[in-house]
C-alpha positions as CSV (number, residue, x, y, z in Angstrom):
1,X,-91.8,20.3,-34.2
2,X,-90.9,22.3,-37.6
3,X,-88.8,25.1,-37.1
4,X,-89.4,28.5,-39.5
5,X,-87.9,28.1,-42.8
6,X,-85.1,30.7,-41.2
7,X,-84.1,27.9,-38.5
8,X,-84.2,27.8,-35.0
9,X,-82.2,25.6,-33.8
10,X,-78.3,26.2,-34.1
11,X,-74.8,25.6,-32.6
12,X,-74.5,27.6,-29.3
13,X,-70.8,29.3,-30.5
14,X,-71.4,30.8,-33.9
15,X,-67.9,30.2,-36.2
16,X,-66.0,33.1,-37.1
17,X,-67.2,35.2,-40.3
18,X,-65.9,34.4,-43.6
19,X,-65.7,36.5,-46.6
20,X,-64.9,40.0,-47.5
21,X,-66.6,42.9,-45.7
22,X,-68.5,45.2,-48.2
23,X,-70.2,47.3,-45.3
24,X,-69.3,47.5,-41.3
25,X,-71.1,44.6,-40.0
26,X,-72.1,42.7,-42.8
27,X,-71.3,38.9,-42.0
28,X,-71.3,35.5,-43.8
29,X,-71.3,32.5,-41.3
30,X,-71.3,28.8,-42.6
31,X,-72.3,26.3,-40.0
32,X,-72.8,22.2,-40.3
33,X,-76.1,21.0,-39.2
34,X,-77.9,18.1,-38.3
35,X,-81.4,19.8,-38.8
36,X,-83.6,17.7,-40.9
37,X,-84.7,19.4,-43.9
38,X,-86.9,19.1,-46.5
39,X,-88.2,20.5,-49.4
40,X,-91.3,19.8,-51.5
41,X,-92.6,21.6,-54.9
42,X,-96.4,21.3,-56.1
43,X,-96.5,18.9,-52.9
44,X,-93.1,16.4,-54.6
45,X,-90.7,16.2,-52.5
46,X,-87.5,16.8,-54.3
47,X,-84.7,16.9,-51.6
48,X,-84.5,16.1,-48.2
49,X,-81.6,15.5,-45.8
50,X,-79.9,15.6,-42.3
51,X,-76.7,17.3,-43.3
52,X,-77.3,20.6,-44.3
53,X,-74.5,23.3,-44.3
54,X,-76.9,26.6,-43.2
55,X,-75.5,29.9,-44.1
56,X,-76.3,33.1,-42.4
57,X,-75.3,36.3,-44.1
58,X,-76.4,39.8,-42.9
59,X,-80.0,41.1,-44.3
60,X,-80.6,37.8,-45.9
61,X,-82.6,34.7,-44.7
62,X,-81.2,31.6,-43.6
63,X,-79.9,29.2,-46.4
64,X,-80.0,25.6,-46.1
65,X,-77.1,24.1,-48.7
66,X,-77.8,20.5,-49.7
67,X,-75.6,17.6,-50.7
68,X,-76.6,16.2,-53.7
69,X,-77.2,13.0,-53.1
70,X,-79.6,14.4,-51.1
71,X,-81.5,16.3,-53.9
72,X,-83.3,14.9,-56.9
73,X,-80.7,15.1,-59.5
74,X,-82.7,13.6,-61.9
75,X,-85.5,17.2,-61.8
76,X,-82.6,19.3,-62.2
77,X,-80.9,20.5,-65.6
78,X,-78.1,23.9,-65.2
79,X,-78.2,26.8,-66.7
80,X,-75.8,28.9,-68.5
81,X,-77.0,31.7,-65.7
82,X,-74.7,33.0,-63.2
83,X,-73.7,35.5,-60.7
84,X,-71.3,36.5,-58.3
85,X,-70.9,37.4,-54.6
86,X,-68.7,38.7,-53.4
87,X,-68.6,37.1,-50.3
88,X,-69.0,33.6,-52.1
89,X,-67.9,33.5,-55.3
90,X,-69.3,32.7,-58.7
91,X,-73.1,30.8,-58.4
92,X,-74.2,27.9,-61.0
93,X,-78.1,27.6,-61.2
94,X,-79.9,24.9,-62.2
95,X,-83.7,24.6,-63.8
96,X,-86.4,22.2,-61.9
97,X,-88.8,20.3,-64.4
98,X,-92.0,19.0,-62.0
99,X,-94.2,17.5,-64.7
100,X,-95.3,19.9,-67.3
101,X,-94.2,23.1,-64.6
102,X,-90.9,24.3,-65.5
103,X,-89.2,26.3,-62.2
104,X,-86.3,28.3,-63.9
105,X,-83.0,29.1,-61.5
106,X,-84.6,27.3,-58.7
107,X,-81.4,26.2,-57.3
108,X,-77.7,27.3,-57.3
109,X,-73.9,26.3,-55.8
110,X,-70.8,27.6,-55.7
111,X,-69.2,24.8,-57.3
112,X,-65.7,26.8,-57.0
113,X,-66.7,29.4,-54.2
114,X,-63.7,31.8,-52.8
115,X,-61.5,29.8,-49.5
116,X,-63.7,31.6,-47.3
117,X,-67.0,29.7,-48.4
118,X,-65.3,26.7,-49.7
119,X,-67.9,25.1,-46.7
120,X,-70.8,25.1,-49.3
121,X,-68.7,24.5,-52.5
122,X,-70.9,21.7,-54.5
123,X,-73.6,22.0,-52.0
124,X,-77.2,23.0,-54.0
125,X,-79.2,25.9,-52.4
126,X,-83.1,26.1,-53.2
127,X,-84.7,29.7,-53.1
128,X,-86.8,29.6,-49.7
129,X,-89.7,31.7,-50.9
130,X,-89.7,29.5,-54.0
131,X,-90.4,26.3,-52.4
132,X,-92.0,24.5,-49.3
133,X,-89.1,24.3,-46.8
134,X,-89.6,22.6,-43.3
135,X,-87.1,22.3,-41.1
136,X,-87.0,20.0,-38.1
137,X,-84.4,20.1,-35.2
């Protein structure tokens, strides 16, 4: 049965926090998964996989990270955009092109993330509210 787009079903012992702290209480937790996830634009599925690295982080939703070989590649062109956390590091993005619908900065990775987050380093991240996410336990 499809789980939210935040996840539902997850490792019973959380792993320890990486990351700086900015404010008291603000976390960044990087977990392996075998959730089945998959994620479709105008109805194409463009990526789906049963090895996604989710990511948790205080006041934000969860994020499924992607291998690429999971991903279609072949939608995707970067960017020269990026931006930094600083609980992560510096973020790529890359462009999907569905047809004639161009989806700008659709999908980032920390290609070179700080230690702390070298769990998602290469993985490829989709905005949630940009795309149709399901995710199966």
């Amino acid at each position: 049965m499809p789980a939210a787009a935040r996840g539902t079903s997850r490792n019973a012992t959380a792993p320890p926090a990486v990351g700086k702290t900015m404010n008291p209480g603000h976390t960044v937790t990087i977990t392996p998964s075998n959730l089945h996830v998959e994620v479709r634009i105008e109805g194409e599925k463009v990526a789906e996989t049963d090895h996604p690295v989710l990511l948790e982080e205080t006041g934000m939703p969860t994020r499924y990270y992607l291998p690429r070989e999971d991903v279609r590649m072949d939608l995707l062109r970067p960017t020269n955009f990026k931006t930094e956390c600083p609980f992560k590091g510096q973020a790529s993005y890359w462009t999907l092109e569905l047809g004639d619908a161009v989806h700008d900065g659709i999908v980032w990775s920390y290609e070179n993330p700080i230690p702390a987050a070298v769990g998602v380093a290469g993985l490829l991240c989709f905005y949630n509210d940009r795309v149709d996410l399901t995710v199966d336990s």
